[in-house]
C-alpha positions in Angstrom: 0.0 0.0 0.0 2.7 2.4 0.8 4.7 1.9 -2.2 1.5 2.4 -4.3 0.9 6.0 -2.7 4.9 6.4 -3.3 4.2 5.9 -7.1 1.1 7.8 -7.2 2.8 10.7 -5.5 5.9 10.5 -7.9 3.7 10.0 -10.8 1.7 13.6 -9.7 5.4 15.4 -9.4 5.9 14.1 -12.9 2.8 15.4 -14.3 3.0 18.9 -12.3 6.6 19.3 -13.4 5.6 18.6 -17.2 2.8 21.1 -17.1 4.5 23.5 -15.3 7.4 22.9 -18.1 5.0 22.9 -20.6 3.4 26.2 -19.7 7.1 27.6 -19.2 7.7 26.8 -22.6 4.3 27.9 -24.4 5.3 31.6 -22.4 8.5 31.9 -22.7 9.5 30.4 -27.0 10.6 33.2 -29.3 8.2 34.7 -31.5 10.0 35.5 -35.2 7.6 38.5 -36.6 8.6 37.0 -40.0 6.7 33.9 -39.3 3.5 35.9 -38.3 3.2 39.3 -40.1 2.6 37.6 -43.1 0.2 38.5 -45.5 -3.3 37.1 -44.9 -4.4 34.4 -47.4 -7.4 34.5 -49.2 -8.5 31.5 -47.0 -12.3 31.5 -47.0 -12.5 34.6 -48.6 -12.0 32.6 -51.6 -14.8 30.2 -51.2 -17.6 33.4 -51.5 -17.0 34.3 -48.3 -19.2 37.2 -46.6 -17.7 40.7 -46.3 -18.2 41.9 -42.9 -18.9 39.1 -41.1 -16.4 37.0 -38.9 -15.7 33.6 -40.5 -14.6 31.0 -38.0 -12.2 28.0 -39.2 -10.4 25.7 -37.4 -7.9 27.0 -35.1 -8.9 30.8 -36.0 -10.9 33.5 -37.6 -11.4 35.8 -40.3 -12.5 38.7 -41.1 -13.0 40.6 -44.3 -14.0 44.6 -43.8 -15.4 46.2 -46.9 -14.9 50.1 -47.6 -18.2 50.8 -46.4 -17.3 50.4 -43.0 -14.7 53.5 -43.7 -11.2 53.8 -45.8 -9.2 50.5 -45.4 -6.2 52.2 -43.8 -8.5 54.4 -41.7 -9.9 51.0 -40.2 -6.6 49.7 -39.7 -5.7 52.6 -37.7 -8.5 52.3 -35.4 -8.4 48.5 -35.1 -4.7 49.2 -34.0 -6.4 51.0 -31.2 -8.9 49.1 -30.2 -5.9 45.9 -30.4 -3.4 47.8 -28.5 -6.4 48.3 -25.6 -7.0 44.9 -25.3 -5.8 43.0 -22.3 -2.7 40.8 -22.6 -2.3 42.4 -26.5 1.1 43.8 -27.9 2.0 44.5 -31.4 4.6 42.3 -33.1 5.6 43.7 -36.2 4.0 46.5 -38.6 2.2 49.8 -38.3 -0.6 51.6 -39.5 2.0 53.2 -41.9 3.2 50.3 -42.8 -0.1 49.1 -44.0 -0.3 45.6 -42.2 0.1 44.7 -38.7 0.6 41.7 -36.7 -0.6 41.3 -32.9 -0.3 38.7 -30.5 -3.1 38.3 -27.6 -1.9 36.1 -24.8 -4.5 33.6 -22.7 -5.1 34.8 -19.0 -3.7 31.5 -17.3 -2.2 29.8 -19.5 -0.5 32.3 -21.8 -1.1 31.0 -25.1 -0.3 33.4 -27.7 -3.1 34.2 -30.8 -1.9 36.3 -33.6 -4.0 38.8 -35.9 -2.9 40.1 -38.8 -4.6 42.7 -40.4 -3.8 44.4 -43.9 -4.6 47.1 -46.1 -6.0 45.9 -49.8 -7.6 48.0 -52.3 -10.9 46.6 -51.6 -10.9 46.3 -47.9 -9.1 45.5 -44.6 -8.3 41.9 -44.0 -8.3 40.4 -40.8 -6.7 36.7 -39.9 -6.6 35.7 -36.6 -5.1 32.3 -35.6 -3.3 30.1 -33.0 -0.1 29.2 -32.3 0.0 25.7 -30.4 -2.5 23.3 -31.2 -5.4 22.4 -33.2 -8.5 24.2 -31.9 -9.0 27.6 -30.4 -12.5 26.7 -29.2 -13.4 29.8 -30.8 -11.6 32.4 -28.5 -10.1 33.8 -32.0 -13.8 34.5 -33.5 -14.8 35.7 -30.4 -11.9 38.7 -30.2 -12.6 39.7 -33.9 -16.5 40.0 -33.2 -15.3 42.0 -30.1 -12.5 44.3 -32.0 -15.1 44.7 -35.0 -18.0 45.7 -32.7 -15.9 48.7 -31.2 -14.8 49.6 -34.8 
């Protein structure tokens, strides 16, 4: 009996220590803006999406603003605003000059980063919002681009 509560209690230590390491790691790994401030693809835009309207996809979001909301880099420099307010946001690359910007929004506890890039087109503002580490975002992405877009 005692050596089964010894393993138990070795086998929680283990598991504490890999979360702890894994949440350690998910904080702490470099971020290369190259990797993120990338233009965003056409993704469902391409497949008649709606302009206006926040698309979600698996592990992210997207969001296609037409020029009746307002001038493309006009929105940009408002949603740079609106990002920059938002808890646990900070800007990775770009500017409102630079006519794209990349931000990445951290989880409260576990501190998983999301990035959003946003960019300047002729016809609009594009909007991608997506994970970093693993396969679903459960929706957290849509959720910040309905937010952002509702204070636009």
């Amino acid at each position: 009996m005692r050596t089964r509560i010894r393993n138990a209690g070795i086998g929680l230590a283990f598991l504490i220590i890999a979360a702890l390491g894994a949440m350690t790691y998910i904080r702490i790994a470099p971020t290369d803006p190259a990797d993120w401030n990338a233009s965003p693809a056409l993704y469902a835009w391409d497949h008649g999406g709606a302009w206006d309207q926040v698309i979600p996809m698996t592990g992210g979001a997207s969001l296609r603003l037409s020029d009746t909301q307002g001038a493309p880099a006009d929105l940009l420099a408002r949603l740079d605003t609106i990002a920059m307010a938002t808890p646990r946001t900070i800007r990775v690359a770009g500017s409102p000059a630079d006519g794209r910007i990349t931000w990445e929004t951290r989880s409260l506890i576990w501190g998983f980063p999301d990035y959003t890039t946003a960019e300047v087109r002729p016809d609009g503002l594009y909007i991608h919002a997506r994970l970093r580490f693993g396969l679903e975002d459960f929706g957290v992405n849509a959720a910040r681009l309905e937010n952002w877009f509702s204070q636009l």
